[in-house]
Residue frames as a rotation matrix with the C-alpha (Angstrom) as fourth column:
UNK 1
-0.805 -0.519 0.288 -7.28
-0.593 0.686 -0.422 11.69
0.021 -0.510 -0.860 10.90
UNK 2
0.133 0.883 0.451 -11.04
-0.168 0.468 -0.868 10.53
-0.977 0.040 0.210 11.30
UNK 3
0.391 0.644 -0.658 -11.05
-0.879 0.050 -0.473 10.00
-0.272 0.763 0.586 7.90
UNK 4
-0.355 -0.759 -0.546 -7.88
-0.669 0.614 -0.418 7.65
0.653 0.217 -0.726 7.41
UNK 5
-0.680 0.068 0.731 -9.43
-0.383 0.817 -0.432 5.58
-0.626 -0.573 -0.529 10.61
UNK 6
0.591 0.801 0.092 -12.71
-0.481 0.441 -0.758 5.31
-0.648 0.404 0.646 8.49
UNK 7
0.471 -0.178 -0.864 -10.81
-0.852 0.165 -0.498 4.15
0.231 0.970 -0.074 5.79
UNK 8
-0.654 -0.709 0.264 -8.92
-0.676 0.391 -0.625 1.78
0.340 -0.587 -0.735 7.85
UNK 9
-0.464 0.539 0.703 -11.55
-0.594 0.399 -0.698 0.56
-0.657 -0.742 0.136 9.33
UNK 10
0.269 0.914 0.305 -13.13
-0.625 0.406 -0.667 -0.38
-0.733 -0.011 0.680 6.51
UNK 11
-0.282 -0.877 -0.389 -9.67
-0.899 0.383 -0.211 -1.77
0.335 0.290 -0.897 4.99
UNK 12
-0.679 -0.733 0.039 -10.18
-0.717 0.651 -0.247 -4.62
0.155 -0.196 -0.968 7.65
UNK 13
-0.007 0.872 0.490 -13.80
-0.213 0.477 -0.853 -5.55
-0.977 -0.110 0.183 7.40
UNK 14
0.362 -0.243 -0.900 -12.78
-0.909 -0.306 -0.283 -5.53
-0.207 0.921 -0.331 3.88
UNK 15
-0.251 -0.769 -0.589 -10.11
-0.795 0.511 -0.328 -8.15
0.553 0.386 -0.739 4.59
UNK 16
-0.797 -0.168 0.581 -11.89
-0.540 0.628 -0.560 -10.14
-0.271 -0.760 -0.591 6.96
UNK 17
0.348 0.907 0.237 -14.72
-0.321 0.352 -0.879 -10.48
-0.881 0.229 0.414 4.73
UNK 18
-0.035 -0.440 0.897 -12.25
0.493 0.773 0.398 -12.00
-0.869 0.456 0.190 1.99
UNK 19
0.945 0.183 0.271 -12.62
0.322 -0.664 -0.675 -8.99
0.057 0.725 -0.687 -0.45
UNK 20
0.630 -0.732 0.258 -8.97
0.735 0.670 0.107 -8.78
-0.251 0.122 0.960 -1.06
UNK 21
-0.400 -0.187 0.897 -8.54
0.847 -0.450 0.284 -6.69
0.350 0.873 0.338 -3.80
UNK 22
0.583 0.503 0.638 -11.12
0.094 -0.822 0.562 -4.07
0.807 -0.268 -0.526 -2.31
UNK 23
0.921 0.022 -0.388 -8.81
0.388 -0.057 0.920 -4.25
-0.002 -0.998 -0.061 1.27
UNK 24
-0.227 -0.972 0.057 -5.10
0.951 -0.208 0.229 -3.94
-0.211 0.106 0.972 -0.21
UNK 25
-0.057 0.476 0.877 -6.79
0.828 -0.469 0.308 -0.69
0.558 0.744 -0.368 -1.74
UNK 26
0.628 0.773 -0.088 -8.00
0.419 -0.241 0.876 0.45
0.656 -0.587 -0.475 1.18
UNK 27
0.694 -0.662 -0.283 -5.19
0.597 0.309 0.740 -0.14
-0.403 -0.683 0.610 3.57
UNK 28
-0.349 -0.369 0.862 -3.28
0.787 -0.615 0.055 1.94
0.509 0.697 0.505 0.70
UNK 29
-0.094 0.043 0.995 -5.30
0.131 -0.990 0.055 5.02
0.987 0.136 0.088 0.95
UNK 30
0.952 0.304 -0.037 -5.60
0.097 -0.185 0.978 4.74
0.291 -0.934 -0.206 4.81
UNK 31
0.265 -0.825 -0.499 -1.95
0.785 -0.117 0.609 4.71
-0.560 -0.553 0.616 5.01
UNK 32
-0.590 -0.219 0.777 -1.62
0.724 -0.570 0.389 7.51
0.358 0.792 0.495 2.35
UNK 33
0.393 0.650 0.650 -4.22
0.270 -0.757 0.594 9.74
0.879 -0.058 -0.473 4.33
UNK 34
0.823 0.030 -0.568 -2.13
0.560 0.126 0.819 8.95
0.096 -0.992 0.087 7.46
UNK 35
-0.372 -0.858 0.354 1.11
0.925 -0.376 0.060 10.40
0.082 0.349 0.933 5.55
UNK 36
-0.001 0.329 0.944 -0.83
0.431 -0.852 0.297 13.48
0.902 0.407 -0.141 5.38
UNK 37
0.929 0.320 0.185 -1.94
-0.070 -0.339 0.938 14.08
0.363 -0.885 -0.293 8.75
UNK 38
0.381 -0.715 -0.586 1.78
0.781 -0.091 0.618 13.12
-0.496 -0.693 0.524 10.23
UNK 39
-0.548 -0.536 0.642 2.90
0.626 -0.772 -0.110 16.33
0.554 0.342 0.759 7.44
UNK 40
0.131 0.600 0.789 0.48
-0.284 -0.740 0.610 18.47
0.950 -0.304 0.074 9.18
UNK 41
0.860 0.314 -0.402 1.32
0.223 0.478 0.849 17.09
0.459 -0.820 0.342 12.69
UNK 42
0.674 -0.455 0.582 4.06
-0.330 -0.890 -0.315 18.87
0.661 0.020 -0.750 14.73
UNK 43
0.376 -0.062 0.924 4.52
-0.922 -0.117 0.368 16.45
0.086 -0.991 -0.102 17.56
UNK 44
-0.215 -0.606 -0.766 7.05
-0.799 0.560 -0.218 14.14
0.561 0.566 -0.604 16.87
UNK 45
-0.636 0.368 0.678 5.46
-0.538 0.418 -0.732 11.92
-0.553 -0.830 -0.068 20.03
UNK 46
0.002 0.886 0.463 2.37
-0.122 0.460 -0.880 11.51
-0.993 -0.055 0.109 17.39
UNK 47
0.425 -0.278 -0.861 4.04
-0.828 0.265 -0.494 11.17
0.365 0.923 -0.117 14.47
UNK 48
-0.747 -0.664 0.036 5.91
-0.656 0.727 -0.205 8.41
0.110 -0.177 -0.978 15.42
UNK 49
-0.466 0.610 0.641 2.50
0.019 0.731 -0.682 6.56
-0.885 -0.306 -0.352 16.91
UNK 50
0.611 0.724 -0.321 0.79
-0.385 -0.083 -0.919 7.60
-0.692 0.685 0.228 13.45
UNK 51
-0.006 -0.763 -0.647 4.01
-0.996 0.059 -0.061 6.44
0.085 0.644 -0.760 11.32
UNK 52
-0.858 -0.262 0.441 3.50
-0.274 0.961 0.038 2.77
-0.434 -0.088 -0.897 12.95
UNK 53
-0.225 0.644 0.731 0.30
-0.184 0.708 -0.681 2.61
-0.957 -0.288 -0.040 11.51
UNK 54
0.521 0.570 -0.635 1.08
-0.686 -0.163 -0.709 3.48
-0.508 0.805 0.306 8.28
UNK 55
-0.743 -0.582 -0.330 4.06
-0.644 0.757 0.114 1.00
0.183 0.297 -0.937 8.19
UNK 56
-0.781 0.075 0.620 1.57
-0.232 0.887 -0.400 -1.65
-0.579 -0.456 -0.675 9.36
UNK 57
0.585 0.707 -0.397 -1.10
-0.450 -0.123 -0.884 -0.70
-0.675 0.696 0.246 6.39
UNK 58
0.243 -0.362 -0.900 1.45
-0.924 0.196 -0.328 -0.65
0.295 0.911 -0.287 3.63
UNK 59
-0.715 -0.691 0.110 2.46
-0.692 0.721 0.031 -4.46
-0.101 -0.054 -0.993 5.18
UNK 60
-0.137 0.748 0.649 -0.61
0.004 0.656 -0.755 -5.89
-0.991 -0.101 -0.093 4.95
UNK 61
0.647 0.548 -0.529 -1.53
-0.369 -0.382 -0.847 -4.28
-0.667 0.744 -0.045 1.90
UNK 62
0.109 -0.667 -0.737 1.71
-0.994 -0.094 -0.062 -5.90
-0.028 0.739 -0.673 0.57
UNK 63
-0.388 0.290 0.875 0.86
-0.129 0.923 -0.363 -9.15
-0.913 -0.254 -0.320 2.42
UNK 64
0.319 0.944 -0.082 -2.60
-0.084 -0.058 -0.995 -9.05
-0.944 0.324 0.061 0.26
UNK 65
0.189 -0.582 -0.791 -0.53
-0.795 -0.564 0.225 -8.31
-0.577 0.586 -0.570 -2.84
UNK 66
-0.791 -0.611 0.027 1.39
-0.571 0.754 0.326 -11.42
-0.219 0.243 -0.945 -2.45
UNK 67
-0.324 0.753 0.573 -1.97
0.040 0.616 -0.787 -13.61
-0.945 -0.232 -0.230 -1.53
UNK 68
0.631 0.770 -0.098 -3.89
-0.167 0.012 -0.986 -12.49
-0.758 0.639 0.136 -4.86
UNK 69
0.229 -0.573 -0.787 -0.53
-0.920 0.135 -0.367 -13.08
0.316 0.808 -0.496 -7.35
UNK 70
-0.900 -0.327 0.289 -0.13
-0.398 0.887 -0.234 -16.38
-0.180 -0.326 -0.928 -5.76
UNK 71
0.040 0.795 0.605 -4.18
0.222 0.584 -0.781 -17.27
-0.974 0.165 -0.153 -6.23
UNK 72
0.674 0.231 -0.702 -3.70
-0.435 -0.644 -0.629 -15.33
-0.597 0.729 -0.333 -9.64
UNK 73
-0.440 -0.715 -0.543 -0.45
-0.895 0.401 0.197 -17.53
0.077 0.573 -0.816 -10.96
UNK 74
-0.756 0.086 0.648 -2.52
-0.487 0.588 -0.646 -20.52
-0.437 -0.804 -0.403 -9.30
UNK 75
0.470 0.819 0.329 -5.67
0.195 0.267 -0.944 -20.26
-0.861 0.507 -0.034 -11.30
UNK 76
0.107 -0.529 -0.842 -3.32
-0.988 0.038 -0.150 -19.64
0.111 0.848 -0.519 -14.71
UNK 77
-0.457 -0.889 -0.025 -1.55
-0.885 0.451 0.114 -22.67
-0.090 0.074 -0.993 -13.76
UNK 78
-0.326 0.742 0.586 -4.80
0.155 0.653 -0.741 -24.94
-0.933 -0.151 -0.328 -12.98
UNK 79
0.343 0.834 -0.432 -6.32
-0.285 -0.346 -0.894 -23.32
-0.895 0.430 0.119 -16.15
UNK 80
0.455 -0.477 -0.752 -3.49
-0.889 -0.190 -0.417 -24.03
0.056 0.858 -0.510 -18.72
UNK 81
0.980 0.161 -0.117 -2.81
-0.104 0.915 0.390 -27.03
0.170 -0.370 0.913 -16.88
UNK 82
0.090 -0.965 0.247 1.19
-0.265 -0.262 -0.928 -25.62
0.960 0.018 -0.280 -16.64
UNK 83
0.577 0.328 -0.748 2.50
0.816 -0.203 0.541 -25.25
0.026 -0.923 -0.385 -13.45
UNK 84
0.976 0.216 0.007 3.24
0.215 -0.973 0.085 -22.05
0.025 -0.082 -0.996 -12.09
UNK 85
-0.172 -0.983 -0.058 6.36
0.846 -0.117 -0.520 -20.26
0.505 -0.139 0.852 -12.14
UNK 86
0.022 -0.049 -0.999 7.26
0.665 -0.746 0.051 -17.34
-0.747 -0.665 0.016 -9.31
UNK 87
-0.122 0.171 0.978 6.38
0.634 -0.745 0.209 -14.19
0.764 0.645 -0.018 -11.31
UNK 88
-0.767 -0.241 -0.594 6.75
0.602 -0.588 -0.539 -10.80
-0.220 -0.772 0.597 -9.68
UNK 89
-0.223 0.843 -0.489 3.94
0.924 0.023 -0.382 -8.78
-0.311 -0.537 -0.784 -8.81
UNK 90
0.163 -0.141 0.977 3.41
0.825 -0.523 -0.213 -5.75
0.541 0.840 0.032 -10.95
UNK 91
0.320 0.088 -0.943 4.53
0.833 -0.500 0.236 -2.51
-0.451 -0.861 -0.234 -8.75
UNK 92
0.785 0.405 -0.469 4.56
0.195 -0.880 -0.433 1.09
-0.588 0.248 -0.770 -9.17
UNK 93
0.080 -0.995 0.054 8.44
0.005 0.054 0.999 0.76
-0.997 -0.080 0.009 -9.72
UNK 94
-0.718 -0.206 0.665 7.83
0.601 0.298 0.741 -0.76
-0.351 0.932 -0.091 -13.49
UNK 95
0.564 0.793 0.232 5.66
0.735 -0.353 -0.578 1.75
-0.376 0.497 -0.782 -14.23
UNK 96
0.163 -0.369 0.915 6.45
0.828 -0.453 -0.330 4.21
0.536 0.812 0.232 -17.46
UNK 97
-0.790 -0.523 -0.320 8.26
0.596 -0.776 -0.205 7.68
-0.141 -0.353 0.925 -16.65
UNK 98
-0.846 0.532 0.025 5.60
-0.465 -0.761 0.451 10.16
0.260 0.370 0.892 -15.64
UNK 99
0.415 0.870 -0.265 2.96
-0.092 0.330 0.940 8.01
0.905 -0.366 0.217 -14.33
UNK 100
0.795 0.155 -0.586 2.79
0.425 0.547 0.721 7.61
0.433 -0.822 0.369 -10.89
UNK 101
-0.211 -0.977 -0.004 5.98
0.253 -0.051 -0.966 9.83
0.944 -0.205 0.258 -9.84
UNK 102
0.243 -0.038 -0.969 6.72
0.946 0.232 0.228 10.23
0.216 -0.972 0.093 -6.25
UNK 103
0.801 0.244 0.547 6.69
0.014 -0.921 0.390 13.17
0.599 -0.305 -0.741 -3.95
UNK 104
-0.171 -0.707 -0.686 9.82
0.482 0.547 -0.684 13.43
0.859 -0.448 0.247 -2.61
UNK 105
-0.373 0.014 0.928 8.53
-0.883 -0.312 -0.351 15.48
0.284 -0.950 0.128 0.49
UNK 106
0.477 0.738 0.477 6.13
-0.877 0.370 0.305 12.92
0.049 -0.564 0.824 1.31
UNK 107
0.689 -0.467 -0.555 9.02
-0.051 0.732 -0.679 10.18
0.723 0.496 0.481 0.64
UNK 108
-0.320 -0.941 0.114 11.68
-0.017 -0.114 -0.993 11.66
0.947 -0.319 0.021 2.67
UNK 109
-0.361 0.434 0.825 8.97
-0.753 -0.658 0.017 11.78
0.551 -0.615 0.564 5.15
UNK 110
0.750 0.346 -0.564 8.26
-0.444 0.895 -0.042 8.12
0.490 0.282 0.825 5.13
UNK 111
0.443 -0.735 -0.513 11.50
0.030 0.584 -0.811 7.45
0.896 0.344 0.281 5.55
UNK 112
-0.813 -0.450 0.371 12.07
-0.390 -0.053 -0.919 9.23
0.433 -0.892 -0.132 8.98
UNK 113
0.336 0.517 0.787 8.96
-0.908 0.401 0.124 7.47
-0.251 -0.756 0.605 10.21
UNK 114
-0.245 -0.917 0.314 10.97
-0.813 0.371 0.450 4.36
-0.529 -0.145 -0.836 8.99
UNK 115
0.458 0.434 0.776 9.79
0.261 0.769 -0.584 2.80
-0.850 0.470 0.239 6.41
UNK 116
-0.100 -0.704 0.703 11.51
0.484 0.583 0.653 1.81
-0.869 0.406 0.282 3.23
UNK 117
-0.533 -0.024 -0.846 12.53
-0.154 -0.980 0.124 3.62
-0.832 0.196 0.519 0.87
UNK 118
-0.925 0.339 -0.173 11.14
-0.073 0.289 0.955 1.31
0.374 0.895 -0.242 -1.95
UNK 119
-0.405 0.907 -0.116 7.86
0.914 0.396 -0.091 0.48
-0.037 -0.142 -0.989 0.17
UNK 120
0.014 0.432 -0.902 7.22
0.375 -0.839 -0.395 4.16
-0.927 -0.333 -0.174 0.44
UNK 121
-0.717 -0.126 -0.685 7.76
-0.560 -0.482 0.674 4.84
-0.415 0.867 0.275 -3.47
UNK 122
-0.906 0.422 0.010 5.67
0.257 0.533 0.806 2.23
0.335 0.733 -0.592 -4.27
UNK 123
-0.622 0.778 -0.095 2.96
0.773 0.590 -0.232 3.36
-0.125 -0.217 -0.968 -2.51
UNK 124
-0.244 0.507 -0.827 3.06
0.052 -0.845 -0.533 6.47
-0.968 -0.173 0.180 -3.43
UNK 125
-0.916 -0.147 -0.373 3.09
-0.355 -0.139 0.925 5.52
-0.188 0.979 0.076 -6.92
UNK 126
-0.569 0.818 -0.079 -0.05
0.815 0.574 0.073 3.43
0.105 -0.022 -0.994 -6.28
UNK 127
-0.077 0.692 -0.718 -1.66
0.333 -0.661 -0.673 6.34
-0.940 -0.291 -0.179 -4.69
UNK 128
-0.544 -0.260 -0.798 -0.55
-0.332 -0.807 0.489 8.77
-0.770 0.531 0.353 -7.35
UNK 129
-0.966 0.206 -0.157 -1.50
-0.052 0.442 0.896 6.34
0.253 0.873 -0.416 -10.20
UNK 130
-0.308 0.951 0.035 -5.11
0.951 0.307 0.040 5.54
0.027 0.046 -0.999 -8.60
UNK 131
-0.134 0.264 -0.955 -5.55
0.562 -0.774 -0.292 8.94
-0.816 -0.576 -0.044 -8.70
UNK 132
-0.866 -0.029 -0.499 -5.34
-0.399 -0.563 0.724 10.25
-0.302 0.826 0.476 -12.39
């Protein structure tokens, strides 16, 4: 648990210091270390309080997501002189069979702390993938 706060912690000094890219990251593996600790956690009292914070990581971190593919179609569009068109954010989803596949304990586990099933596949695919 101490580790996922460090990681957290430095998720939002991350994002408050406009490092973006380095905070969605973060926020990731702090909510991906928090998934652990609620499997190892018995008390459904603190799962539940540890399950809101990992829904509130993966939303930022998807906030953040949006922010850098909007500055990222933005500077294309300024650069090519075009203008932009809505373009979807690459996500774990379109990634090739075999990369990135999903635990389905740690999925089904997500899900009773209530978060979505797609937001919880993608993030474990993120995890998974930044991991190999």
């Amino acid at each position: 648990m101490e580790a996922a706060s460090a990681i957290a912690h430095k998720a939002v000094e991350a994002d408050r210091a406009g490092r973006l890219e380095e905070a969605r990251s973060l926020y990731e593996d702090a909510a991906q270390g928090l998934i652990e600790v609620c499997k190892a956690t018995p008390d459904e009292r603190t799962r539940s309080g540890i399950s809101a914070h990992v829904e509130h990581y993966l939303n930022r971190a998807q906030e953040i997501e949006g922010v850098i593919g909007r500055r990222a179609r933005g500077a294309v569009a300024q650069s090519s002189g075009a203008q932009s068109s809505p373009a979807n954010p690459i996500s774990a989803a379109a990634l090739p069979d075999g990369v990135g596949s999903v635990d389905t304990a740690a999925l089904e586990m997500m899900a009773e702390m209530g978060i979505s099933r797609e937001q919880a596949s993608d993030a474990l695919k993120r995890f998974d993938n930044d991991m190999e």
